[in-house]
matplotlib code that plots the C-alpha trace (Angstrom):
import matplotlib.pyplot as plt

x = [-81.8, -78.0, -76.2, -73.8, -70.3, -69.8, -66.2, -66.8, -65.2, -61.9, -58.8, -60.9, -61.7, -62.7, -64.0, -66.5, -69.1, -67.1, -67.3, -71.6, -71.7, -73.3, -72.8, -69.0, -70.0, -68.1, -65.2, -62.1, -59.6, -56.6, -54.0, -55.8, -55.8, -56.4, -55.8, -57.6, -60.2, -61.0, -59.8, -58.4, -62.4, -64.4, -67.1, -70.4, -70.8, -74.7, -75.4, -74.2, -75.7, -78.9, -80.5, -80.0, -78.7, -76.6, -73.6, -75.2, -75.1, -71.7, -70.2, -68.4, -67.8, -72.0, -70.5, -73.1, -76.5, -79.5, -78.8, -82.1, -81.0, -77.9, -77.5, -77.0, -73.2, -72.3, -74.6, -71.4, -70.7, -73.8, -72.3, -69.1, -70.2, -71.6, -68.7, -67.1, -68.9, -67.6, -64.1, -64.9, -61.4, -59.8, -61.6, -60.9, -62.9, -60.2, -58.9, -60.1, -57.0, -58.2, -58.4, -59.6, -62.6, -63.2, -64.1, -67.4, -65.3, -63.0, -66.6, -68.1, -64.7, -64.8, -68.5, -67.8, -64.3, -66.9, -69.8, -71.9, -74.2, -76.2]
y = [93.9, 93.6, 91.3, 89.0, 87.8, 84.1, 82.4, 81.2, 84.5, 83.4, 83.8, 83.5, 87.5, 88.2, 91.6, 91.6, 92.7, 95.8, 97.4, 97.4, 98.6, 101.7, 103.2, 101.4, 99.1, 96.2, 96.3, 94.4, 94.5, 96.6, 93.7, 91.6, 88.6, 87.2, 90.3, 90.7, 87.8, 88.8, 86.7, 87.5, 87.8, 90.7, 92.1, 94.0, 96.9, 96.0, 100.2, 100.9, 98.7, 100.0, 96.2, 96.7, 92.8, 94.0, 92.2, 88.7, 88.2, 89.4, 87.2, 84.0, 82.4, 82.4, 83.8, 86.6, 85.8, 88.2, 88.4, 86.2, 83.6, 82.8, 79.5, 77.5, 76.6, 80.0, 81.3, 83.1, 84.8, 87.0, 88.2, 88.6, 90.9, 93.2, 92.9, 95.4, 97.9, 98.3, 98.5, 100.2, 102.2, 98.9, 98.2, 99.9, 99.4, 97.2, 98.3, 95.3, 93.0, 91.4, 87.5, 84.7, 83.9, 80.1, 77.1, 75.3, 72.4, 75.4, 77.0, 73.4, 72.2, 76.1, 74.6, 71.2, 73.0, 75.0, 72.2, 74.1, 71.9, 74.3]
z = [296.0, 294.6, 292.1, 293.7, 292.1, 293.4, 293.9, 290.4, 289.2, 291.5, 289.7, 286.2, 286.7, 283.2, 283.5, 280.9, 283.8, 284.4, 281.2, 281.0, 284.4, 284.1, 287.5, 288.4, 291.1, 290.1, 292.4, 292.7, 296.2, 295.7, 296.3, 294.2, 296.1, 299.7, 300.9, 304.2, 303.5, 300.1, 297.1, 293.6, 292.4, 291.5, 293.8, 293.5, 295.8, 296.9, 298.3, 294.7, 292.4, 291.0, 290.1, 286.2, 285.7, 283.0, 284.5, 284.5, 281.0, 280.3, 282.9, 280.5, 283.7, 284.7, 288.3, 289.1, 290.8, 292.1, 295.7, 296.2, 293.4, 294.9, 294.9, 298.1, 297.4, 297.5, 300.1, 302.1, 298.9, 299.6, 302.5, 301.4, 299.1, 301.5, 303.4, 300.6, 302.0, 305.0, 303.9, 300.2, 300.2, 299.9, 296.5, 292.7, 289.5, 287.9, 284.3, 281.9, 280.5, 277.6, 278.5, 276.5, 276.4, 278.6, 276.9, 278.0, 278.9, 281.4, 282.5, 283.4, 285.4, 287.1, 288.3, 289.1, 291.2, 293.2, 293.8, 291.4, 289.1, 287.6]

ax = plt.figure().add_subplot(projection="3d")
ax.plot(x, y, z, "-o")
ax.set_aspect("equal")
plt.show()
């Protein structure tokens, strides 16, 4: 079992998740942005992530899911994260860029963007 970063993190890539990671398994594509099928989002490397859910909390954006709490919208996302694997040189653990923090009025248009009524 893995954590999974949705498309909610597109382009909103706030990076919080990367800093409590404890074992640098939050990746991001190393042309940050559609490069190759992958967007400008952050990804969890599933053979690397050890399950410790510290991620999910940090996330301002409420984009990471347990692989088996996904939620139907962003099913594909699941596999797109495992995808990473596969082609792991192509993926960095991004420095953090400090960002503001979103709004709940930014975080609930990010979710209604995305189909997402949770």
């Amino acid at each position: 079992m893995a954590w999974v970063i949705t498309r909610m993190c597109r382009d909103c890539v706030d990076m919080a998740c990367v800093e409590v990671c404890p074992v640098d398994c939050i990746v991001q594509h190393k042309d940050k942005g559609d490069a190759a099928g992958y967007e400008n989002q952050l990804y969890i490397d599933p053979e690397e992530c050890i399950n410790c859910g510290v991620c999910e909390p940090e996330c301002p954006w409420e984009a990471i899911f347990e692989d088996e709490q996904v939620p139907a919208v962003f099913e594909e996302d699941v596999a797109l994260n495992a995808k990473i694997v596969d082609e792991r040189d192509d993926f960095e653990v991004p420095e953090r860029e400090d960002v503001d923090v979103p709004s709940p009025d930014q975080i609930s248009a990010n979710k209604e963007k995305w189909g997402y009524a949770g």
